[in-house]
C-alpha positions in Angstrom: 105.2 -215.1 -189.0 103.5 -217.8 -187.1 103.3 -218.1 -183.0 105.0 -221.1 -182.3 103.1 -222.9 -179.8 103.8 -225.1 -177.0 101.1 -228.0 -175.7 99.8 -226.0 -172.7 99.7 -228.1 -169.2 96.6 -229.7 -168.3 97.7 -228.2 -164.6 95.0 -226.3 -163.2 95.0 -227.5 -159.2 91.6 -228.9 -158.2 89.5 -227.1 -155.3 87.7 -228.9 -153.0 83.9 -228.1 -152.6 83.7 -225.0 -150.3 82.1 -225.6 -146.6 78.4 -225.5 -145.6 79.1 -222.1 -143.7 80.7 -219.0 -145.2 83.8 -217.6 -143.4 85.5 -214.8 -142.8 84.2 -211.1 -143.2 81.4 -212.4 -145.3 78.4 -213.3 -142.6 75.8 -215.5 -144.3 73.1 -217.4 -142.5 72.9 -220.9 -143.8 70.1 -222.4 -141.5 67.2 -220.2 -141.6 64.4 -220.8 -142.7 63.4 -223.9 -141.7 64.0 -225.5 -145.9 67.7 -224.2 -145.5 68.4 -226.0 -141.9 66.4 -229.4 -143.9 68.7 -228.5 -147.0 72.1 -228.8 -144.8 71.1 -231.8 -143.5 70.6 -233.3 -146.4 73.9 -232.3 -147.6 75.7 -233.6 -144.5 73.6 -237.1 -144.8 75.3 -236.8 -148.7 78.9 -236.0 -147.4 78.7 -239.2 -145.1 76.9 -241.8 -147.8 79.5 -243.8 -149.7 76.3 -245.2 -152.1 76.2 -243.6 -155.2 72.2 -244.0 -155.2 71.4 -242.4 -151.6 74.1 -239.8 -152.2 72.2 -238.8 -155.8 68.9 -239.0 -153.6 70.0 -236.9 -150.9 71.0 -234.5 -153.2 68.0 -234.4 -155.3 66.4 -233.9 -151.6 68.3 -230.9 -151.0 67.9 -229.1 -154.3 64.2 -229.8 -154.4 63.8 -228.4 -150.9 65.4 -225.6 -151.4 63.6 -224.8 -155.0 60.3 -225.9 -154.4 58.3 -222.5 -153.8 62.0 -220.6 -153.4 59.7 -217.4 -152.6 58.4 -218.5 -149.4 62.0 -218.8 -148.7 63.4 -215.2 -147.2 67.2 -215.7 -147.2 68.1 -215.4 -151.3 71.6 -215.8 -150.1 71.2 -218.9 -148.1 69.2 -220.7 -150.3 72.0 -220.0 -153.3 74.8 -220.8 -151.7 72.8 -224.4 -150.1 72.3 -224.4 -154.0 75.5 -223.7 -155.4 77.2 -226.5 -152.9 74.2 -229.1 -154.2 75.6 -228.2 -157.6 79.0 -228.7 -156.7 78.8 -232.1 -155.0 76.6 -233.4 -157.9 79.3 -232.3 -160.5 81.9 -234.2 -158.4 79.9 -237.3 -158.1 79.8 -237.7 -162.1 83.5 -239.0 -161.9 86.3 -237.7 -163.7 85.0 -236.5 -167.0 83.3 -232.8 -166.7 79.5 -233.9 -166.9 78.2 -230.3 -167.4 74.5 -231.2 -168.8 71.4 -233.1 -167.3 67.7 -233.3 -166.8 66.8 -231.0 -164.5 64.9 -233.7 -162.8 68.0 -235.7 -161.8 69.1 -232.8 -159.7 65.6 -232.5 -158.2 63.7 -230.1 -160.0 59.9 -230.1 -159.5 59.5 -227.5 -161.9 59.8 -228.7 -165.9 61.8 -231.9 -164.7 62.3 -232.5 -168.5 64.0 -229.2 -169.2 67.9 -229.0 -169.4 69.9 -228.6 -166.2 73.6 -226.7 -167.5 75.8 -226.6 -164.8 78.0 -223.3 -165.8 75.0 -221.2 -166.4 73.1 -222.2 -163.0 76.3 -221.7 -160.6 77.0 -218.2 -162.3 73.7 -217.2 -161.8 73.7 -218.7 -158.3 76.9 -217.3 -157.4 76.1 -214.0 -158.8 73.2 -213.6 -157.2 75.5 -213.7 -154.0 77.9 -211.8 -154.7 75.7 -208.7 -155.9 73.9 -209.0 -152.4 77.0 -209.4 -150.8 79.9 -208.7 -152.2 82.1 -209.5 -149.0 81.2 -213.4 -149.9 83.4 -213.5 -153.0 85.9 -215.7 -151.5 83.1 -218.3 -150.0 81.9 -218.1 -154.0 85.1 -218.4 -155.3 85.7 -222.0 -153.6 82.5 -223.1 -155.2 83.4 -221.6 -158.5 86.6 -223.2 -158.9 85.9 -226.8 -157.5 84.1 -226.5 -160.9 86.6 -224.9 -162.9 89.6 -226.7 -162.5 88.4 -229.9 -164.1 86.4 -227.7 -167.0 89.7 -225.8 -167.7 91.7 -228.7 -167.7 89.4 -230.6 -170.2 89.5 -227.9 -172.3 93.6 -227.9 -172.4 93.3 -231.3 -172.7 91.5 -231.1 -176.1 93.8 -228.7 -177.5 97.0 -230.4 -176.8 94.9 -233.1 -178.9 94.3 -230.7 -181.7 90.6 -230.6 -181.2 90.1 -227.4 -181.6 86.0 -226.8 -181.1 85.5 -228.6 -178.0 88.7 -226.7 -176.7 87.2 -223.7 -177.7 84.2 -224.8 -175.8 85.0 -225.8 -172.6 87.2 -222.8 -172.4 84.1 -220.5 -172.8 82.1 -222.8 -170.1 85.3 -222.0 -168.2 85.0 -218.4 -168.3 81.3 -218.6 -167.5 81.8 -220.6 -164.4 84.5 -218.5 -162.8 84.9 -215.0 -164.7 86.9 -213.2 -161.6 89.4 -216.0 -161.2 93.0 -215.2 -162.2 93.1 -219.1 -164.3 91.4 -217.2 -167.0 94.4 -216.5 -168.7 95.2 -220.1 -169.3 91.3 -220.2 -170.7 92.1 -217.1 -172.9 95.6 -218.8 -173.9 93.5 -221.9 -175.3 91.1 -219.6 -176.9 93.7 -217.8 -178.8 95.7 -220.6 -179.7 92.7 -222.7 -180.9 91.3 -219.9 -182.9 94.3 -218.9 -184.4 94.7 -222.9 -185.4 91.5 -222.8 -186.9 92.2 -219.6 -189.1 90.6 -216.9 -187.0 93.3 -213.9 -186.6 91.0 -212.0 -185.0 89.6 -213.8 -182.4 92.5 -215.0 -181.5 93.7 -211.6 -180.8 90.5 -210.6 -178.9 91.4 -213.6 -176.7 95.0 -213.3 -176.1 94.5 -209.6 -175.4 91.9 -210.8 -172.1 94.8 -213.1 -171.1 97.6 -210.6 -170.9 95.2 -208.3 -169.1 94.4 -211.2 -166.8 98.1 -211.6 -165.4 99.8 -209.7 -163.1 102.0 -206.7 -163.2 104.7 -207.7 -160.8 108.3 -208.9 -161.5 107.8 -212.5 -161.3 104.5 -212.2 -164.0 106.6 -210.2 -166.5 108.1 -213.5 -168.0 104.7 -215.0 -168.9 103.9 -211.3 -169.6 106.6 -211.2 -172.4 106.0 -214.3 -174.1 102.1 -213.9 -174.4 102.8 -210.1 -175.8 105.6 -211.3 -178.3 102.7 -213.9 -179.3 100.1 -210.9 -179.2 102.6 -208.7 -181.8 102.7 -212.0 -184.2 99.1 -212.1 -184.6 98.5 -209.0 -184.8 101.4 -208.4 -187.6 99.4 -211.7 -189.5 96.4 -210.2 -189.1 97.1 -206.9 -190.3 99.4 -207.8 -193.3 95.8 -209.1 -194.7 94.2 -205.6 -194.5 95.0 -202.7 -196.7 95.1 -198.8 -196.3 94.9 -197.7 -192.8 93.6 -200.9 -191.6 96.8 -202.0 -192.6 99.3 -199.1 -190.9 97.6 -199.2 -187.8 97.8 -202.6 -187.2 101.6 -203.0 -188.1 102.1 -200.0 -185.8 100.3 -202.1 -182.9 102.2 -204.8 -183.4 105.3 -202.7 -183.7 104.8 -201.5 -180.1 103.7 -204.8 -178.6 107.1 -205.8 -179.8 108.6 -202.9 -178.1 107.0 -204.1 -175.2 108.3 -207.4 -175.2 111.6 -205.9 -174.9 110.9 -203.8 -172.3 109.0 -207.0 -170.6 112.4 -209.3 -170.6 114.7 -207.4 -172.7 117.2 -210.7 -172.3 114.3 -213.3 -172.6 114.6 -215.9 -175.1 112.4 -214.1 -177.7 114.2 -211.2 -177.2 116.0 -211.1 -180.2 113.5 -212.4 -182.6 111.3 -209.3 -181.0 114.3 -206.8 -181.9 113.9 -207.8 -185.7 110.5 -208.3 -185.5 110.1 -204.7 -184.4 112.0 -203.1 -186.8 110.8 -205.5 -189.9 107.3 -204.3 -188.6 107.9 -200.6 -188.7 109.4 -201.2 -192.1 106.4 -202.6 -193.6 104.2 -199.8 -192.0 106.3 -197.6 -194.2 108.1 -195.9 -191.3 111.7 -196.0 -192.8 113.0 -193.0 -190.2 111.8 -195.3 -187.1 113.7 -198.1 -188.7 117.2 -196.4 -189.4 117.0 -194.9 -185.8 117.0 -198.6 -184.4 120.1 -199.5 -186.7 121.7 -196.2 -186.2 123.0 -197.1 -183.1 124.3 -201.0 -184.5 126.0 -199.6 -187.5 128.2 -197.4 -185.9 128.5 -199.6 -183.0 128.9 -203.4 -183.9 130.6 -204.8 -181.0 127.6 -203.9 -178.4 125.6 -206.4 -180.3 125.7 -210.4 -180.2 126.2 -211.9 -184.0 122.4 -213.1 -183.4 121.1 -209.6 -183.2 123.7 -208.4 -186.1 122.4 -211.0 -188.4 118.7 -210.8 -187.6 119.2 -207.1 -188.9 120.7 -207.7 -191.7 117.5 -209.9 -192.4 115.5 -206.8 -191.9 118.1 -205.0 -194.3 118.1 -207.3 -197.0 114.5 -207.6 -197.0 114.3 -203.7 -197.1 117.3 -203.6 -199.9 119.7 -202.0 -198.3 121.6 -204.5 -199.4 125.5 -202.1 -198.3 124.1 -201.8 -194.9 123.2 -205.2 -194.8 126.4 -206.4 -196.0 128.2 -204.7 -192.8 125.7 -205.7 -190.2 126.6 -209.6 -191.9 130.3 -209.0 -191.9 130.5 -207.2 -188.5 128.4 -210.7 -186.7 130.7 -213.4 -189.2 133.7 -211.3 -187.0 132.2 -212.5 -184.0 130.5 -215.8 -185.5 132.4 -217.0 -188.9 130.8 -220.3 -189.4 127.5 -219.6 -188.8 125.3 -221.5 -191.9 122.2 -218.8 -192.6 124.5 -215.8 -192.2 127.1 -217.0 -194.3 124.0 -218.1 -197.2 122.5 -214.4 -196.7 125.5 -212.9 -197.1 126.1 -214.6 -200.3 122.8 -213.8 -201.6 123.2 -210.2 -200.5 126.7 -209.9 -202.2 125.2 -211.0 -205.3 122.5 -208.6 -205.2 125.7 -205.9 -204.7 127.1 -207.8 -207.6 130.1 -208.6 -205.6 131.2 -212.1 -206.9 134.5 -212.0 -205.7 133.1 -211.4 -202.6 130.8 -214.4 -202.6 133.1 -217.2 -203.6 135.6 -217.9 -200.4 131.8 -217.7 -198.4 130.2 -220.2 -200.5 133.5 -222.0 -199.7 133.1 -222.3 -196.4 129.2 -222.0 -196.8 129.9 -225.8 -198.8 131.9 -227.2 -196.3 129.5 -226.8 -193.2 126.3 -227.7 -195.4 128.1 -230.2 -198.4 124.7 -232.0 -199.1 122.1 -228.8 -200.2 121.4 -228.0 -203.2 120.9 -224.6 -202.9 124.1 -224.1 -201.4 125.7 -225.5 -205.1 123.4 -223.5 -206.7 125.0 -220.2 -204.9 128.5 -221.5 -206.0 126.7 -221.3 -209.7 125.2 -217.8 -209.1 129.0 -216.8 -208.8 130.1 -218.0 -212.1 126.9 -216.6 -213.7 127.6 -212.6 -212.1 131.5 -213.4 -213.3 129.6 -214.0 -216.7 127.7 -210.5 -216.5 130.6 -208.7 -216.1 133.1 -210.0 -218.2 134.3 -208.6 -221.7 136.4 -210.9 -222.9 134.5 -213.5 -225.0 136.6 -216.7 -223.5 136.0 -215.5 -220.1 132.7 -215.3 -220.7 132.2 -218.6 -222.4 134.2 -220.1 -219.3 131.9 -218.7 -216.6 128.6 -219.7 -218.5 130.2 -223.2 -218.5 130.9 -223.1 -214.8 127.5 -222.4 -214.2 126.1 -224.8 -215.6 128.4 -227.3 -214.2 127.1 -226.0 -210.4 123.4 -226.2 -211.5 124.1 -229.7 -212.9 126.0 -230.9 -209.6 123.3 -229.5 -207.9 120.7 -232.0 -209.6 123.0 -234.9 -209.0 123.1 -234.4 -205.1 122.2 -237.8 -203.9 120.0 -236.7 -200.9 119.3 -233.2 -199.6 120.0 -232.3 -195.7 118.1 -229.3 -194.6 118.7 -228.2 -191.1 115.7 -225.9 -189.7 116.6 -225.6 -185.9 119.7 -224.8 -184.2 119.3 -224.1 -180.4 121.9 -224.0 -177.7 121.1 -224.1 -173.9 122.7 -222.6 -171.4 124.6 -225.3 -170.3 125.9 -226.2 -174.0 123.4 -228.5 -174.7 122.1 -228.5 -178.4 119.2 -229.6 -180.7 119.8 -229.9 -184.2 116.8 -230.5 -186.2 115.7 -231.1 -190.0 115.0 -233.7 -192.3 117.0 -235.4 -195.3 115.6 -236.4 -198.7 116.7 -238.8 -200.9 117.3 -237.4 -204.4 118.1 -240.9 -206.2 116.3 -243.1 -207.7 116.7 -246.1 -205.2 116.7 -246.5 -201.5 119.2 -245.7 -199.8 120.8 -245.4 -196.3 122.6 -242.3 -195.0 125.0 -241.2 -191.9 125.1 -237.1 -190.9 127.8 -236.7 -188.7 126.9 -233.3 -187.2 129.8 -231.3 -185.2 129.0 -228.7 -182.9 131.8 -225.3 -183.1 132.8 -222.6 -181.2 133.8 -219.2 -182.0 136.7 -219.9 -183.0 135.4 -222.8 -185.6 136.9 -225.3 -183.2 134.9 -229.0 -182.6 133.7 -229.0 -179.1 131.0 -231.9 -180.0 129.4 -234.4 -182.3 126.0 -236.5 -183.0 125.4 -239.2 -185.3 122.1 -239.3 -187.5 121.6 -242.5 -189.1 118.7 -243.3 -191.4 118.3 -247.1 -193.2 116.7 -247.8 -196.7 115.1 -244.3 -197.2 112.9 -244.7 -200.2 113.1 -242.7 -203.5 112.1 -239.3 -202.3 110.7 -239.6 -199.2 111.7 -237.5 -196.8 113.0 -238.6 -192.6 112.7 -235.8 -190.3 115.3 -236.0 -187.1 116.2 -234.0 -184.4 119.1 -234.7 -182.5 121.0 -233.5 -179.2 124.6 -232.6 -179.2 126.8 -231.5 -176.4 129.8 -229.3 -176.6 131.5 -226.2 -174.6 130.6 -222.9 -175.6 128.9 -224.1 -179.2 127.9 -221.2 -181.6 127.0 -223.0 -185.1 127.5 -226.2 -186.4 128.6 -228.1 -189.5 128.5 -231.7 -190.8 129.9 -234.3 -193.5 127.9 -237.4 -194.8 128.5 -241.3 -195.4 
């Protein structure tokens, strides 16, 4: 299993730079001593100065006043929240790109001018200082915190939707050290996990997801957001534990067993819903728990018709895989009631049946299998497999010879497919609007061009829409990927024919 991941929106609101003066509950004196009443005049000569080079001097002013033998001053508070705005309005002066790093002399410094200025660290430990002396002041900190963090945050989203994973990682961190209270931190965690987990690193990408979930709420409206980060917590954590062994192993799977769990309980109609159901059980299975898994398809054995044909054929997934290949069969059968042209159910089934050595069974699917998905090989293949199990069980020495010659003629039709259509996503909106998505490969030996005509069915296998894919002079195996939208009323599966 992998988390499929979206490009996460560089949306983060920016905050303006907080006022001179605290307000609210929080009472902080901003103009005494006499270097903090100097400093906010500096700061308001700043605010009013539209050149670049006083406002940079009235800055370097303010900070050097206000650092410059700081223990003469007697008002720690003051002088760090004088200091954190200084910091605030130099960051926003650099112009849009996040300028985090400087000489500590271009902010003012007296003291090692040379040394390196990092914004993150110095308005944490500014800010902190505060807010340990005062903890009522959080908010007035807060404003200066995030007039910071917003553009961090949203630098570091922008370098993951742009698959640069390090500097993602990066500025996420510099994002959690500028603001660690503020409820955005999930979206810094998000980026965290989803870089790390591009770059390979299960584990940390676990570690960071886990601080995002724990950063959102627990009301209604967050449950949503709540689900889909926990369904992507349980995949991890299945990947990750599928690479251990022994009890490293169990206990892991068993995690990400109940984070599954918890997705359902999250948004037990949400759009991962279903993948969580099978993902749960196909979990517990692996852990070994085979009495937790038949009490989930207890209930959907006896009871077909309370499930969708989804949910029926994501179990018989789970059963195949386990080889209960009879309980399978009926979980497949019961959905194909409900959803007869349906392309993967119909090709499981087939596999499944042939594993029950059922080929009687198997041909009029892989007839109907042929005519939804003419141009796959595999699909020509199956019609072979049921020849070659006809061949297993038959006595009679012309019957025999006859089905070994079938097969073969299947296996060779199969390698004389002119092109090969695979179709990897099937989704339908709520308001019957459908993306169909795959790729076609030319199997020839010259270019070629190609026409899908894909048809969009209901229930009852009745056309309710179609969409054209046309591809010109597709070279000797290459492969075009498309993805296509179809409309129709009430669509469950789909079918095609080529030209």
């Amino acid at each position: 299993m992998n988390v499929i991941r979206i490009a996460l929106a560089a949306t983060v609101a920016a905050t303006c730079a907080a006022p001179l003066m605290a307000q609210g509950t929080c009472e902080m004196e901003t103009r005494k001593p006499y270097q903090l009443a100097s400093a906010v005049l500096y700061i308001q000569k700043h605010d009013a100065q539209t050149n670049d080079d006083d406002r940079n001097k009235l800055l370097k002013q303010a900070v050097r006043v206000l650092t410059d033998n700081p223990e003469r001053i007697k008002n720690e508070v003051g002088r760090n929240y004088l200091l954190g705005g200084a910091y605030v309005r130099w960051f926003q002066d650099q112009g849009s790109k996040p300028v985090l790093r400087a000489k500590r002399g271009d902010l003012g410094f007296s003291d090692t001018p040379d040394g390196e200025f990092f914004l993150p660290a110095a308005l944490d430990e500014a800010m902190g200082a505060i807010e340990r002396e005062m903890p009522a002041c959080s908010d007035s900190t807060a404003r200066l915190r995030n007039a910071v963090l917003s553009k961090v945050l949203n630098a570091s989203i922008a370098f993951f939707n742009a698959k640069q994973y390090d500097p993602a990682i990066e500025y996420a961190n510099y994002a959690l050290r500028v603001n660690p209270h503020s409820p955005q931190l999930g979206a810094a965690y998000q980026v965290l996990a989803n870089a790390s987990q591009a770059k390979g690193d299960l584990a940390g990408a676990i570690g960071s997801l886990e601080k995002s979930i724990a950063k959102m709420g627990t009301d209604a409206a967050s449950a949503p957001g709540r689900a889909t980060a926990t369904f992507n917590l349980a995949i991890l954590t299945r990947d990750h534990a599928m690479k251990q062994d022994g009890e490293a192993r169990s206990a892991g799977l068993h995690r990400a067993a109940g984070l599954f769990k918890n997705t359902l309980d999250l948004a037990p109609e949400g759009p991962n819903a279903a993948t969580a159901r099978a993902g749960y059980a196909r979990t517990l299975q692996d852990a070994g728990d085979t009495v937790a898994v038949a009490g989930i398809y207890a209930d959907m054995m006896a009871n077909p018709a309370r499930y969708t044909a989804l949910q029926l054929f994501e179990a018989g997934v789970v059963m195949a895989n386990g080889k209960k290949f009879d309980d399978a069969a009926k979980v497949y059968e019961a959905g194909l009631q409900m959803n007869p042209n349906y392309r993967d159910a119909l090709f499981n089934v087939s596999n499944v049946y042939f594993a029950l050595h059922q080929p009687d069974k198997m041909a009029p699917v892989i007839a109907k299998l042929r005519a939804i998905d003419p141009m796959n090989p595999d699909v020509v293949r199956l019609a072979g497999a049921v020849w070659q199990e006809r061949g297993r069980q038959a006595t009679d020495p012309k019957a025999k010879k006859m089905a070994q010659d079938s097969t073969m003629a299947y296996v060779e039709m199969a390698g004389k497919l002119p092109a090969r259509v695979l179709v990897n996503q099937f989704t339908v909106g709520r308001d019957g609007k459908a993306t169909i998505a795959g790729s076609i490969e030319n199997l020839a030996a010259a270019a070629a061009n190609y026409t899908i005509i894909f048809e969009l069915v209901d229930k009852t296998g009745a056309g309710v829409g179609t969409s054209t894919v046309a591809v010109e002079s597709l070279a000797p195996k290459s492969v075009k990927e498309f993805t296509v939208p179809v409309v129709g009323a009430a669509p469950v599966a789909w079918r095609y024919t080529m030209r």
